[in-house]
Every structure is written in structure tokens, then in C-alpha cells.
N, C-alpha and C positions, 0 to 999 in steps of 0.2 A: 945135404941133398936139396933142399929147399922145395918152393913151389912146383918150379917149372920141371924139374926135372919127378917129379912124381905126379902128375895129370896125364902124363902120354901112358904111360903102366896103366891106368886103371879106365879107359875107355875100351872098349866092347873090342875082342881077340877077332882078327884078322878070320875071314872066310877061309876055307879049304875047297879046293873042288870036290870034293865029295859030298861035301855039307850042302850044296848051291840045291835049290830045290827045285824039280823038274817045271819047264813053262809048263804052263795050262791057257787053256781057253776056256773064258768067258762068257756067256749070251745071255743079254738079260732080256726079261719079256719088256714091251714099252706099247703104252697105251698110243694108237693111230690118234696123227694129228684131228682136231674136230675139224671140219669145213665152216666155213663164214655166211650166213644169211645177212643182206643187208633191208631192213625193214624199212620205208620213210613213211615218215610220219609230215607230211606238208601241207600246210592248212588244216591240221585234225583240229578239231574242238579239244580245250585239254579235258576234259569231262569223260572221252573217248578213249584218253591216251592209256588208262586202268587198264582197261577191260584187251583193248588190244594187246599188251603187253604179257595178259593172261593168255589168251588165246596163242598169240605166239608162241610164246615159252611152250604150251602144251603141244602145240603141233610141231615145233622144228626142236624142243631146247634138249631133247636128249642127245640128238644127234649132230647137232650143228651150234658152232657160236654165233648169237644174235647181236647183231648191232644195229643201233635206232637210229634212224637221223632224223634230226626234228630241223623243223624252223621256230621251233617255240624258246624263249629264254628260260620257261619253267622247267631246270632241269629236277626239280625233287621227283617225279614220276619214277624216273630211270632211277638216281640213287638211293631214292628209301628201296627199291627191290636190289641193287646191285647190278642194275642192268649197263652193258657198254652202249653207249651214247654218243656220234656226234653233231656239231651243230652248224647248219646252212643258215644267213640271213635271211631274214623275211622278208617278201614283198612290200612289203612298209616299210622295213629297215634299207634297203634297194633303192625307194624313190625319196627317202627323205637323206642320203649320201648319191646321192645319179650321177650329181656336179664331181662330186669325189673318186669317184672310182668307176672302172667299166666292169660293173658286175657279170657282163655277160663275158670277157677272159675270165673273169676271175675264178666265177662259179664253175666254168666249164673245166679249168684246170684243178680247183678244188677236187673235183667230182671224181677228176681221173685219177689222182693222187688219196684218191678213198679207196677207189677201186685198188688201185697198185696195192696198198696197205692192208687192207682186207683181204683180198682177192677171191669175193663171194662166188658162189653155186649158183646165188639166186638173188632176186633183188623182186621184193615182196612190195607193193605199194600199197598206201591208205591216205584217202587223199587227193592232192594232185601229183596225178606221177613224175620221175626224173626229169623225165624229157619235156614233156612241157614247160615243167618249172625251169629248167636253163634257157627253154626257146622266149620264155618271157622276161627275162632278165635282162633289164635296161642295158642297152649300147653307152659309151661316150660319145658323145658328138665332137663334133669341131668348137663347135662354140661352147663347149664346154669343159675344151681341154684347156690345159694354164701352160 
């Protein structure tokens, strides 16, 4: 008899329709997506950046995912709490690459590709707000392009 012919015998006996067990339906409960708050933080003092993140958390964190956007490179703030974080350069980071980049597409498209990503309720500032901070963002010149 061998191998091959004793493996097909001993897998699991063919269904019947009788056996076949009636569909059912399913429903399972599911927690509603949270909404997005996007907090900036632009020009904060990092000293400040604590206490805001307190304050936030308590006013929006039950109900909404918080996301920080700093211009600062000190991300420990955000990580020692777990917090979502992202990062815009800084006005000193801006004039000291001008020659390099035209911050002012850049940032402007950055910002909307935040918003796409997130797609906040609310956009909570601390700081200098959005709009300003893009309407100050260094242009390229002519004489600066290569």
C-alpha cells in the first residue's frame, strides 16, 4: 500500500449537506474613529512646551488624537509622554538654507500634506500661528536660484 496511497484515507471525511452549518451574521461593536486636533507649537519657549502638552491632553485627549507640530528639534517633550509629533523648520533653520530651498512652496505644501494626513477638527495654536509662520517663509529669488 505504501505512503501515498494511505494519506488520502486518513484526512478529515468529506462534508454532507446536512452537516453544512446554517450562515449567520455577525456585528461587532467598534470603537468610533477619534478626530485629529493639530496643536502648533512655533516659537514656544521649550520650558512651556510641558505644561502645554498638559493642558492639551486634559482639554481635547479624551476625545480627539493630538498632534504637536513644533519648529523645535527638541523632540524629548513629545516622546518621554508618547505624544504624536510633527516637525516644521525653524525661522533660523529657513535663513540660514534661503540660498537652498524656497521654504515658502515648500512649507506651504508641507502644511497641506499635514492637513491631508491628519485631517484635524481643529488647529489650536501656541505661539506664532500657521498662517503667519508660512506668510514669513523666505521666497527663492532669482539670484538665488542655481
Amino acid at each position: 500500500m505504501g505512503i501515498f496511497g494511505w494519506l488520502p484515507r486518513r484526512g478529515p471525511k468529506p462534508a454532507t449537506p446536512e452537516a453544512e452549518p446554517e450562515p449567520t451574521l455577525a456585528i461587532y461593536a467598534s470603537q468610533p474613529a477619534l478626530t485629529a486636533i493639530i496643536v502648533t507649537l512655533i516659537g514656544v519657549d521649550a520650558a512651556q512646551v510641558d505644561e502645554i502638552i498638559d493642558v492639551t491632553n486634559q482639554r481635547f485627549g479624551s476625545r480627539h488624537k493630538i498632534v504637536y507640530l513644533t519648529d523645535s528639534l527638541d523632540f524629548m517633550h513629545f516622546r518621554n509622554r508618547g505624544a504624536i509629533f510633527e516637525y516644521l523648520p525653524s525661522a533660523l533653520e529657513q535663513k540660514l538654507h534661503a540660498a537652498e530651498i524656497s521654504w515658502n512652496a515648500y512649507l506651504a505644501k508641507r502644511w497641506q500634506l499635514l492637513v491631508s494626513k491628519w485631517q484635524p477638527v481643529h488647529v489650536v495654536s501656541y505661539g506664532q500661528n500657521i498662517d503667519a509662520f508660512l506668510a514669513a517663509a523666505p521666497r527663492m529669488t532669482a539670484r538665488n536660484e542655481r
